[in-house]
N, C-alpha and C positions, 0 to 999 in steps of 0.2 A: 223832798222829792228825790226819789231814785232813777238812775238813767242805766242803759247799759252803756259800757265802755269799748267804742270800736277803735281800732289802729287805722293811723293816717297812711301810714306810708306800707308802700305793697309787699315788701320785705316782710314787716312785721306781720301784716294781717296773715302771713302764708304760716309766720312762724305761731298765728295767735289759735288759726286754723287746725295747725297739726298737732298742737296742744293739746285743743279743744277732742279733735281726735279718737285721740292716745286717752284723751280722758276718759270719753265714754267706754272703750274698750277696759282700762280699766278698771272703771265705775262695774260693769257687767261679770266681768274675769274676779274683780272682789266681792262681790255681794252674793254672785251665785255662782262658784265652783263646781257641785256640786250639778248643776241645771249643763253647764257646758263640759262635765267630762260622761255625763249620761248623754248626752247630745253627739259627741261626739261617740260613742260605743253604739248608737243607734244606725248612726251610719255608716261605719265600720263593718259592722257585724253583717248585714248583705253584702258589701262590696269583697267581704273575704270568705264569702262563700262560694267564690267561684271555685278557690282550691279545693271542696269539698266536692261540688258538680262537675265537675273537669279533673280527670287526670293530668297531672306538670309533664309535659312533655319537652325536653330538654336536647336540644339540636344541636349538634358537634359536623360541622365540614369541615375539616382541616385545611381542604383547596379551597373551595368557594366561598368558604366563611371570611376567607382572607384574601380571597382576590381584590383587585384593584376592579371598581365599578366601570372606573372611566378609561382601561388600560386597553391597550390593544387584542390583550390575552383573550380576553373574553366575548371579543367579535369573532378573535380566531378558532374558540371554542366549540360556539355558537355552529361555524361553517362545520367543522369538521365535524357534531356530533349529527348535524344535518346529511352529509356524507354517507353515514352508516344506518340514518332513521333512527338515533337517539335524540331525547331530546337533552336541552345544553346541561341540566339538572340531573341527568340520569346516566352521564357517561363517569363510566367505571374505568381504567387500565391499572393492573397490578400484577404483579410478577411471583414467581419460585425461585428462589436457586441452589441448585445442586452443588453441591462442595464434599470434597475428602474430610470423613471423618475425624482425621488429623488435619489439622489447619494450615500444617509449615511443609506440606506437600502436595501436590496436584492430582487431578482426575487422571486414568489412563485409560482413556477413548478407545472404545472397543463395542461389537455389536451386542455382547452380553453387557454391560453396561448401560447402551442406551437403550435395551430393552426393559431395564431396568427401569430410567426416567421416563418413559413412554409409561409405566406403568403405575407410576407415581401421576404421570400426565391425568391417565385415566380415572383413577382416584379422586384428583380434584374435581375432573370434567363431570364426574358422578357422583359426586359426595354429597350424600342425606342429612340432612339433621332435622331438628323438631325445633317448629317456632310458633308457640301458642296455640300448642296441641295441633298444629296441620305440620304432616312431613313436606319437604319444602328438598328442591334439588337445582345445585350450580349449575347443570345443564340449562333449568327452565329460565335462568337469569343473565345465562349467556348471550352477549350479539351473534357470536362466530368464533370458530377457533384462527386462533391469529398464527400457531405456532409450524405453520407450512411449511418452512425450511427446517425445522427440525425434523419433521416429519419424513419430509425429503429425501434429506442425507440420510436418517435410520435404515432407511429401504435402499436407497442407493447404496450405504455399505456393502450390505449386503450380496452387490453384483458388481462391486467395483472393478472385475473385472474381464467386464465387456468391452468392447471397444465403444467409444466415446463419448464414457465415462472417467471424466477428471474430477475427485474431489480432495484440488488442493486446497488451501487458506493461502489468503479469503476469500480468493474466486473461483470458485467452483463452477465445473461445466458439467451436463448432459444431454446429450443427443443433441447438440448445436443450441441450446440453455444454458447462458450463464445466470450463476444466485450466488449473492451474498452472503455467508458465513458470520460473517461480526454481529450479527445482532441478537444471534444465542448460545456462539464459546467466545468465553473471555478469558484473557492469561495465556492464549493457547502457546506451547513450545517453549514457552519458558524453559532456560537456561541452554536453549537450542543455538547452534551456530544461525540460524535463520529461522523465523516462526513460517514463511513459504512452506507450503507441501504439507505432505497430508497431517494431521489434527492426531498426534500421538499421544499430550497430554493438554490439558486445558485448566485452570483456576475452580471456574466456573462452568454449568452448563445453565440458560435461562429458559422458565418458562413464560410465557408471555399470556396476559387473564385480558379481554375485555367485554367488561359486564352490561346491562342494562338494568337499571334501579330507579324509576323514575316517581314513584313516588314515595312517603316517608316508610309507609311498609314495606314498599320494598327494598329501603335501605335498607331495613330492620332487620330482613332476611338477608339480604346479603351480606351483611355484619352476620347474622350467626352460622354464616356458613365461613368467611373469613377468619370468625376466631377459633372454629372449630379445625378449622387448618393450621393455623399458627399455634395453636395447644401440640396437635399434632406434631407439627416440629419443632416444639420444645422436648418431644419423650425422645425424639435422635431413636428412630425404630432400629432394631438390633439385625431385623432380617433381610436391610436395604444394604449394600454397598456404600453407600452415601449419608450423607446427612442433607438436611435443607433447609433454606429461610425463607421465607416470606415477609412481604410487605404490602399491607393495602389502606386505603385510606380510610375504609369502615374498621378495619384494627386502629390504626392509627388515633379515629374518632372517640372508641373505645377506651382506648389509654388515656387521652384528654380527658374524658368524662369521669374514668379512675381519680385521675388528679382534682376535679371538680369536689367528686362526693371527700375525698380526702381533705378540701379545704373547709368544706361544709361542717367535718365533725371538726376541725380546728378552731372554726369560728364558736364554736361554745367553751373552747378552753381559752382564747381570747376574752370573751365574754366573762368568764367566771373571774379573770387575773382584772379585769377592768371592774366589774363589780370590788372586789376585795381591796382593789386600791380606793374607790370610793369612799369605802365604808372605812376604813384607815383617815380618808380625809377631811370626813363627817364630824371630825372627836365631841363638838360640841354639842350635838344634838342622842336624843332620846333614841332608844336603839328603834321602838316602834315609828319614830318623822327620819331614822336614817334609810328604816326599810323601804319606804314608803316614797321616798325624795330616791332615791336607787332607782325603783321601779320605774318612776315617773322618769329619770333621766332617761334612761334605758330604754322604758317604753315606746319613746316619741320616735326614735329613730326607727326602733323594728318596728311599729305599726304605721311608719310612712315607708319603709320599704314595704312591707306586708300589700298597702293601698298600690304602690306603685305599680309592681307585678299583678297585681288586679285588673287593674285597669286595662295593662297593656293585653293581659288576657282575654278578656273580654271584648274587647274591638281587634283581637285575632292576630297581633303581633307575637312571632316565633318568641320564644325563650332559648337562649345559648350557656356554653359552658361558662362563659366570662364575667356572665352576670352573675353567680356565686360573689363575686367581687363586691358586688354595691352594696350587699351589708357592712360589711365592714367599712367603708367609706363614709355610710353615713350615721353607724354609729356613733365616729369622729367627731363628725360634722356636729350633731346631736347633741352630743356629751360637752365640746365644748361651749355651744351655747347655754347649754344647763348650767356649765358653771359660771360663767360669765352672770347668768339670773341672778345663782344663787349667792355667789358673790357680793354684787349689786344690795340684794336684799338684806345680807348680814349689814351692809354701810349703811344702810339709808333704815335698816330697824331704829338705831338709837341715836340717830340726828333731831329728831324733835318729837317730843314725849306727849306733844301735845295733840298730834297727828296721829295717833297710831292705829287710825284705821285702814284695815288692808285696802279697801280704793285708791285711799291717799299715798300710802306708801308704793302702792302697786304701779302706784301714776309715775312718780318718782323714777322707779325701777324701770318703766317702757319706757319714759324719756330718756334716760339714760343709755340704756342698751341696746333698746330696738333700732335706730340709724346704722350702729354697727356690726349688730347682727343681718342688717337688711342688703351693708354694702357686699359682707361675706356671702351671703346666700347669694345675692344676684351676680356674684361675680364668676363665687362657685358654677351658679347656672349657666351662665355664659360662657364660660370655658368648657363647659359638656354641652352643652349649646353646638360650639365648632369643632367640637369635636365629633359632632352628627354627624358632621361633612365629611367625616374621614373616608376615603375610597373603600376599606372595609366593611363588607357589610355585618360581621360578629362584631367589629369596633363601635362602629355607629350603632347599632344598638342596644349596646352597652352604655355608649353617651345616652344615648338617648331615656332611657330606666334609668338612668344616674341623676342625670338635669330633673325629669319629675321627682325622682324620689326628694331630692335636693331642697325642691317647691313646698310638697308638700311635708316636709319636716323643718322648713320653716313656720308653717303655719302651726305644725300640732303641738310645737314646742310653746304656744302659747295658747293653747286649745287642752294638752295636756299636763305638762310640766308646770306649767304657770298656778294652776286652779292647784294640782298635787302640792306647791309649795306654799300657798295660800291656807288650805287644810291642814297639812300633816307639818309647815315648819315650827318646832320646837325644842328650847332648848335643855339640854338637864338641870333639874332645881340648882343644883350646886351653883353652877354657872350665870342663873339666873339673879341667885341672893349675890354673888361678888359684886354684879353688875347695879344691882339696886342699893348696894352698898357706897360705891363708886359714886353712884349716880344723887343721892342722897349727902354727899360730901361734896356735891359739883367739882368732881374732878373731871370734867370732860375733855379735857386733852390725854390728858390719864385714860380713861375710858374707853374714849376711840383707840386709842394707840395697845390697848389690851385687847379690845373686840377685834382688831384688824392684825394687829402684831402677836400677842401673845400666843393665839389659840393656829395659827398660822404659821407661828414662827418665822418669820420675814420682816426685818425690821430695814422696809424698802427705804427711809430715810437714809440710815449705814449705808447701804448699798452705793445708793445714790452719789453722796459725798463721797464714795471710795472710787465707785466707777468715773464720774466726772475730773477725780483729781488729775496732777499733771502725769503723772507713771502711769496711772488707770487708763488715760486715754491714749495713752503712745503704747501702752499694750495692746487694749484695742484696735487700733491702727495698723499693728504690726501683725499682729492676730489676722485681722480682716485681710490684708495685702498679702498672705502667705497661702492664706485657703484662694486669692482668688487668683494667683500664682498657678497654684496647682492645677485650680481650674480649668485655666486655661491650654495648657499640658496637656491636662484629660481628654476635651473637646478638641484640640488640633489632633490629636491619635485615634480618633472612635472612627468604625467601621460602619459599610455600609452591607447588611448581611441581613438573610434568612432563611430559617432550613426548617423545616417541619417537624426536628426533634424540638424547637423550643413549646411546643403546644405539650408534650404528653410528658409525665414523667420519666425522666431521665433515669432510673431504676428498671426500666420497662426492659427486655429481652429483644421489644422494635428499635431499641436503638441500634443494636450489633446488626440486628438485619438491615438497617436504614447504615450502616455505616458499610456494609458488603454491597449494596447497592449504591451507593456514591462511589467504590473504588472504582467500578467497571465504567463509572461516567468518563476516568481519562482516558481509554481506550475507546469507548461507544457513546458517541454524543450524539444520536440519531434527531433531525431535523423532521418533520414529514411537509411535503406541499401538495395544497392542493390546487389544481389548476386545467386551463383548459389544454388544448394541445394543437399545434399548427396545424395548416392544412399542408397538406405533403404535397399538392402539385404546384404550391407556390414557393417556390427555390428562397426567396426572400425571406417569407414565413418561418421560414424551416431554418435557414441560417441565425435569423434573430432567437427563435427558439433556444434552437443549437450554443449560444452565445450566454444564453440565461444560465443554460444548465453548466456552463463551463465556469461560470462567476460563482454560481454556487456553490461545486464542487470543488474547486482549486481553490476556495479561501483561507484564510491560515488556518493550518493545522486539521487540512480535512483531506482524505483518501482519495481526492480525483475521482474519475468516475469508476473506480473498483470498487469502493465503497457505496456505492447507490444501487439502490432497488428502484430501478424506473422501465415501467411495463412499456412506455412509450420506444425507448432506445431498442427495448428488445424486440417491441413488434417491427419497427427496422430493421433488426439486424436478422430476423424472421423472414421478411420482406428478399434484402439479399442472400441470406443462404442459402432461399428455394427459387430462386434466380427468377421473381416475379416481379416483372415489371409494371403490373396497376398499382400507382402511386394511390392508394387509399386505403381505407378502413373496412374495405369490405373483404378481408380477409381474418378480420380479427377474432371469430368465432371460430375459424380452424385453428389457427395460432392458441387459441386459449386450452382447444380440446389435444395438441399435442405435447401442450407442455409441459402436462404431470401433475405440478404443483397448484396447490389447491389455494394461490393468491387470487381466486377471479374479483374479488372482493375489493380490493384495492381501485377497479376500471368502472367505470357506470358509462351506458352505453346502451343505447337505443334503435331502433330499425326507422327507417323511412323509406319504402317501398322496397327496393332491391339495396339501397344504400346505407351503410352502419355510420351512425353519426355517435361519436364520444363527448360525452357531457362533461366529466371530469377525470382527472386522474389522481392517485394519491401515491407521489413517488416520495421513497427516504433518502435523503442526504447524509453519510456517516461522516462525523470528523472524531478529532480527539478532542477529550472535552476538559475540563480544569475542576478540582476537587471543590475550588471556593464555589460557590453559588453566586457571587457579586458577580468572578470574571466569564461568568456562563450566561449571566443578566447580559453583561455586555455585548457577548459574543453573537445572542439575539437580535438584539437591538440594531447590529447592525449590519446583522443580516437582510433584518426588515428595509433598511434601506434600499439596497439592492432592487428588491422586488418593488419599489418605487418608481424603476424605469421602465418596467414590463407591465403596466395593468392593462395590456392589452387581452395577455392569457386570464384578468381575472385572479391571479396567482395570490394564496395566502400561505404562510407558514402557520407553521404547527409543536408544540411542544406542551404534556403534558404540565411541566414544572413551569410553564411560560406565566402562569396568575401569579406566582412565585416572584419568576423575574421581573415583571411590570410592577409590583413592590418595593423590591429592592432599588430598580432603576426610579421612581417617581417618590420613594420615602422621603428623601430633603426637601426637594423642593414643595412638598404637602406638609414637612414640618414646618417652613419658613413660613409659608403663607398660613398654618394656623398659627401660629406665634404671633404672626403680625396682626390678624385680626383681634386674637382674643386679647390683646396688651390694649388695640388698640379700642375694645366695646369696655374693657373695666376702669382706663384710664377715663374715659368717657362719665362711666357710673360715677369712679370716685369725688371726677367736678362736679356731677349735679347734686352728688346729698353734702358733700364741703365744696359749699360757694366758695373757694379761697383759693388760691395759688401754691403757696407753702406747702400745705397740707396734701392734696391729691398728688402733686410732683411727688414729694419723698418718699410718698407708696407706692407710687409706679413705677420709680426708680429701685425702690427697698425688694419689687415685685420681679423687675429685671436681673438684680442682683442676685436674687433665690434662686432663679432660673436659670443662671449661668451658672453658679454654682452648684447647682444639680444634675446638668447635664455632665460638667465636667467631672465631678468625681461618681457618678454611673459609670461612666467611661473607664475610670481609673479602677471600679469594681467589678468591672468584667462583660458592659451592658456594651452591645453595638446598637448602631444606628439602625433599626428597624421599627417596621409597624406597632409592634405593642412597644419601643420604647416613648413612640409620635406619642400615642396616647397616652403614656403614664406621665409624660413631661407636660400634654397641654392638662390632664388635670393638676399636676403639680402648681400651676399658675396659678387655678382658682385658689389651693390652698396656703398658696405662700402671700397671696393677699390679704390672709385672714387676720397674721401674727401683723402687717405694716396698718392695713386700713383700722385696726382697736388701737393701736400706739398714736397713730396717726389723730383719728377723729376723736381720741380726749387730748390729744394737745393741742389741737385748734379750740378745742372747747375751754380748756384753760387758758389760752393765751386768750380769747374774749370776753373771760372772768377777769381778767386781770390779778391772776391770783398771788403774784408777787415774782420772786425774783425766778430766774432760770433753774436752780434749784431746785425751787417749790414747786415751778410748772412737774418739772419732769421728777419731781417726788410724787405729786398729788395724779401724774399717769399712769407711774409704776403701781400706783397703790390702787387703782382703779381696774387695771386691768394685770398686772406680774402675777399674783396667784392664780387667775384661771387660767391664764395663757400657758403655766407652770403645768398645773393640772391636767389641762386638756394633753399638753406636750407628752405628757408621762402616761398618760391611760391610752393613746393613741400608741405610741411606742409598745406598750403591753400587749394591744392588742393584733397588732402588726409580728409582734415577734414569734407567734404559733406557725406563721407562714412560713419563715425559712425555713423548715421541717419539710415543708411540699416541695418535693424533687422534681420540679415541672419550675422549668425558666419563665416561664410565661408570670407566675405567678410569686415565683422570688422573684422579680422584676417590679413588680408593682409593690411587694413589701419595700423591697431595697429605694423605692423612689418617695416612699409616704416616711419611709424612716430617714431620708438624707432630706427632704422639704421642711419635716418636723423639729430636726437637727436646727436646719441653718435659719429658718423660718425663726424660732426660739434664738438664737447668736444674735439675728435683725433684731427683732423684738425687744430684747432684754440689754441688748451692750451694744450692736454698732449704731440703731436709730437714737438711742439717746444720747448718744456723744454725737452725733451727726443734726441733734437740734438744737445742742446747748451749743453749738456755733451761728446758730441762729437768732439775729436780735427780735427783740420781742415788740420791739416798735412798727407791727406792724399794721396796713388800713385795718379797722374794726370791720368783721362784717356780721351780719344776725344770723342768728342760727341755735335751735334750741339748746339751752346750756339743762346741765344736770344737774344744776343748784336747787338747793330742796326746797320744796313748793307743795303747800297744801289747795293750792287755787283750787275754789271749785269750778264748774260744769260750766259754767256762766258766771261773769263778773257783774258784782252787783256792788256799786259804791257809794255812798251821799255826793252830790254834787257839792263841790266845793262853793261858798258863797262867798 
């Protein structure tokens, strides 16, 4: 009589369960390969035809890509583009500026001159070009022309003298009108006893652009009318006075996206250096199972990115420049599991002769690797998981196509990879007769130690005894304590910064313009608010007003109220010059039609029967500003306080670069708290698939220590503490679990084998996992090294962080975890847990009952 054999105890039955599993999987993965890599290309092949139905449409925001969701910046956006009837998506501001030809001399202000940039003005304000066969013009993409005061004074020169006409610097009067000067000559009077009085030479002269672009074509057009400017002043025209720069953010976008397609054609000289290290590391197989096991490695990860971007396509989520990225991440990812397989496969081919059907062995090989392949993907996952969260929206999106692609290149690695090595693994004859030679002498420790040592060259035993000895491990020691010395160094000195040059290549002509336009920010740090305005017959109102604008203006390092453009104080001082006494706003349509300049644009402002009621105003506050980008976050910031005790007016600030600042200001504390979830969901993972103690601690730990050590020496390579460095550190998590959780989860597996002394455990590790984790370490290094070539920070960032994880990831892996277990006694509780012992069990146990 035969019975089936069930497990008592609920431990076992989970472990008899996931057996059982793993079996039929690879009962199906061996017998029909061929059924499941046709199955999979059937559904492949529509879902990757959406790039053929759809053009790739590839979205570069430099601001908004990178604003902070949850910042303040982008409420105060929001108001201001509402202000003008933009929406928040479609406001444009970008600049010109005018400079001496010679660069180590100044402008000399004069009315041929500024007739000159008036004409350069005109140019832009009208400048055609062609975009997809429709001519397209700066005018029709214009909100309004901003540059009023330049305007102003051009014509005022001209009659400077009239009587009551003063145009000194920086306050300028006419005809009982005072206007602001600082916000379009900078440098002015340089090397003068007093920059006061009149504007003889100047550094700079500014044009000021703001556009409307609200939807994706019409960014399209305004990018081609920006680069068509910026080409323009790159030829430095021979028949101008002047020279000019520009900067806008649709150029800006454009330089990003340069660096993008630049990484694109790198990614195949990565690819081609990853292949040729393969097939170098293939030696014993037939050149047609090394071609073939290549591909299949290869394959899985580009056809689960391929799917991923699919996908997202198709249910209409943007594509950005950053996602270039995710190939190569999960080619990694990919490649290493492939080898990890294929590894697996060479040990467990000539373990039992008797067994050698691919089901059986195939069974072998998923019990074995699939727990630590499952801990790596899911942890991977989860660190781009929180990295969704990231307040960037081009960052989170990026996690986001990362975490799936992640998913599904776990699955096709045994969807593709698995059947490809099941068909095409083969070795060459030569190889085959040593081993049936071998094997026909029962030399089996001989054997094994050829099949794993010989053709490999790693003779992890040697190792083993050499690293564990007494000098081996106090090198170790001193090795580990000096990197994390450094470390430490590194992460006390790292900054907290961001500037817009790290998105585009650093080779680009925008950076000199992006660097003329930060100098003029320590002279002109313009603020703008927008708010409501007292009522004038209420003496109270009007003082507390009064009291706002005095806190605002007189803060450090800012001009008092010489400095400010505010339509309010002058329709006051409006009010007294023409000796009228009705305290209100129903004079503000003569005030506007006398005073020349063409700001009306700035006031909003509405009729109610004979009474003028003012809805908002949009006055500027000028200080001196600071070249760092951190101490100008600050300077913000607490400014915003301020306006914290006035919401009576309604009052918000304004600063184009402010999604910038709210970056800068909120990057730690959004690293800390992703650091702390994502340690705290993988440390989570690693106890559930190792029930044990030992084993999950010294990954988490092995996991913290990668991390610290990568932050630190980025630091020490030139990385500050910003948004793309958040992200390349929380995925660096997922990845530096990869090298502890495979060390890890076969030495719990051998210490429940009891496989003999500490030694042997951590020989019979090495040997299990040191070659792929070697492999994987060195084809990911290959593939990473094309990038340092792309002159775009953004993107040496992320090389620089996947090569210092892979580094020390590899140091954990191979010499500190294993001196850090052989201090570990082995006497520890027994728990269950699938072991990797070779086992031909079949699908269902079936035994004589014992009588």
């Amino acid at each position: 009589m035969r019975s089936l054999l069930l497990p008592y105890h609920p431990s076992e039955m989970l472990r008899q369960q996931r057996q059982i599993q793993m079996n039929w999987i690879s009962y199906y993965l061996g017998n029909h390969p061929r059924c499941v890599l046709f199955s999979v290309f059937c559904v492949l092949i529509p879902l990757l035809s959406y790039f053929v139905i759809y053009p790739l449409e590839i979205e570069c925001d430099i601001r908004r890509g990178f604003a902070n969701k949850h910042g303040h910046a982008v409420e105060e956006l929001t108001k201001f583009s509402n202000f003008y009837n933009i929406s928040v998506g479609g406001l444009e501001i970008w600049g010109v500026l005018a400079r001496n030809k010679t660069t180590d001399t100044d402008l000399h202000i004069n009315l041929k001159l500024l007739n000159e940039i008036d004409q350069l003005h005109q140019f832009v304000w009208n400048y055609t070009t062609q975009y997809k066969q429709e001519t397209i013009r700066f005018k029709d993409l214009s909100s309004e022309d901003i540059n009023y005061v330049f305007n102003y004074y051009r014509k005022l020169l001209a009659i400077e003298w009239m009587p009551g006409v003063n145009l000194s610097y920086p306050l300028a009067e006419a005809f009982g009108h005072p206007f602001y000067l600082g916000n379009q000559f900078f440098g002015v009077n340089n090397g003068q006893a007093s920059k006061a009085g009149p504007i003889k030479t100047a550094k700079f002269v500014a044009l000021w652009y703001m556009s409307k672009a609200e939807t994706f074509e019409q960014k399209q057009k305004l990018q081609a009318v920006q680069l068509g400017i910026f080409k323009k002043s790159a030829e430095r025209p021979n028949n101008l006075q002047f020279d000019f720069e520009m900067f806008g953010d649709q150029v800006a976008n454009s330089e990003m996206l340069r660096g993008t397609l630049t990484t694109v054609k790198l990614f195949f000289i990565g690819g081609c250096l990853m292949v040729a290290f393969m097939a170098c590391t293939f030696t014993e197989l037939t050149i047609f199972s090394k071609c073939m096991l290549i591909a299949g490695a290869i394959g899985s990860p580009l056809a689960a990115t391929g799917a991923c971007f699919a996908i997202l396509g198709w249910v209409g989520h943007p594509f950005n420049s950053i996602m270039c990225i995710t190939p190569f991440l999960i080619l990694g990812i990919g490649v290493d599991d492939a080898f990890l397989l294929l590894n697996c496969w060479r040990r467990e081919e000539g373990k039992d002769k008797s067994a050698k059907q691919a089901e059986n062995q195939l069974a072998r090989v998923i019990r074995e690797i699939s727990p630590s392949m499952a801990i790596t993907s899911l942890t991977n996952t989860m660190a781009f998981g929180v990295g969704f969260l990231a307040p960037t929206p081009q960052m989170s999106s990026f996690c986001l196509g990362t975490a799936l692609a992640i998913v599904l290149d776990f699955l096709l690695e045994f969807l593709i990879f698995v059947p490809c090595m099941v068909l095409f693994y083969k070795k060459k004859p030569e190889i085959i007769a040593i081993e049936n030679e071998e094997f026909a002498n029962e030399k089996t420790e001989k054997r094994s130690e050829t099949s794993t040592g010989k053709y490999s060259r790693i003779n992890w035993k040697c190792f083993t005894n050499l690293l564990l000895s007494v000098p081996g491990r106090v090198l170790v020691i001193i090795l580990y304590f000096s990197i994390f010395t450094a470390s430490y160094f590194g992460v006390a000195k790292m900054e907290k910064t961001f500037d817009p040059s790290k998105t585009f290549p650093s080779d680009s002509k925008l950076v000199d313009s992006l660097a003329s336009f930060t100098s003029i920010q320590v002279e002109y740090s313009p603020l703008n608010f927008l708010s409501s305005v007292p009522d004038l017959k209420n003496d109270t109102d009007v003082a507390n007003f009064n009291e706002m604008l005095h806190k605002l203006e007189f803060r450090e390092e800012c001009y008092g109220d010489v400095g400010s453009h505010n339509m309010y104080r002058d329709y006051v001082q409006f009010l007294n010059y023409s000796n009228i006494t009705d305290k209100s706003y129903n004079h503000l349509e003569k005030f506007l039609k006398g005073r020349g300049m063409a700001d009306v644009g700035t006031i909003k402002y509405h009729k109610e029967g004979n009474d003028t009621i003012i809805d908002m105003i949009n006055f500027v506050v000028v200080c001196q500003g600071r070249e760092k980008w951190a101490e100008r976050a600050v300077n913000v910031e607490k400014t915003r306080q301020i306006l914290v005790d006035y919401s009576d007016y309604n009052i918000t600030l304004f600063d184009y670069d402010g999604t910038i600042y709210d970056l800068i200001i909120t990057v730690k504390g959004e690293l800390v708290k992703s650091l702390a979830i994502t340690f705290t969901c993988m440390t989570i993972a690693c106890f559930v698939i190792m029930p044990s103690f030992v084993a999950p601690t010294i990954a988490s730990v092995a996991t913290v220590s990668i991390s610290f050590c990568l932050i630190g020496f980025l630091s020490i390579w030139g990385q500050n503490l910003d948004p793309v460095t958040m992200i390349d550190v929380i995925m660096a998590i997922g990845f530096s679990v990869d090298y502890s959780a495979h060390v890890c989860y076969h030495y719990y597996c051998a210490r429940e084998q009891h496989l003999g002394s500490k030694h042997e455990v951590i020989t019979s590790v090495l040997q299990a996992v040191g070659r792929p984790v070697v492999e994987a370490s060195l084809t990911t290094l290959l593939c990473m090294a094309p990038l340092f070539v792309v002159p775009v920070y953004m993107i040496q960032s992320f090389a620089k962080t996947v090569t210092l994880v892979t580094s020390f990831g590899l140091l954990h892996g191979l010499f500190f975890l294993p001196v850090v277990l052989y201090f570990i006694p082995l006497n520890a509780q027994k728990h269950s847990l699938p072991s990797y012992t070779p086992s031909t069990q079949p699908l269902v146990s079936l035994v004589e009952d014992e009588k």
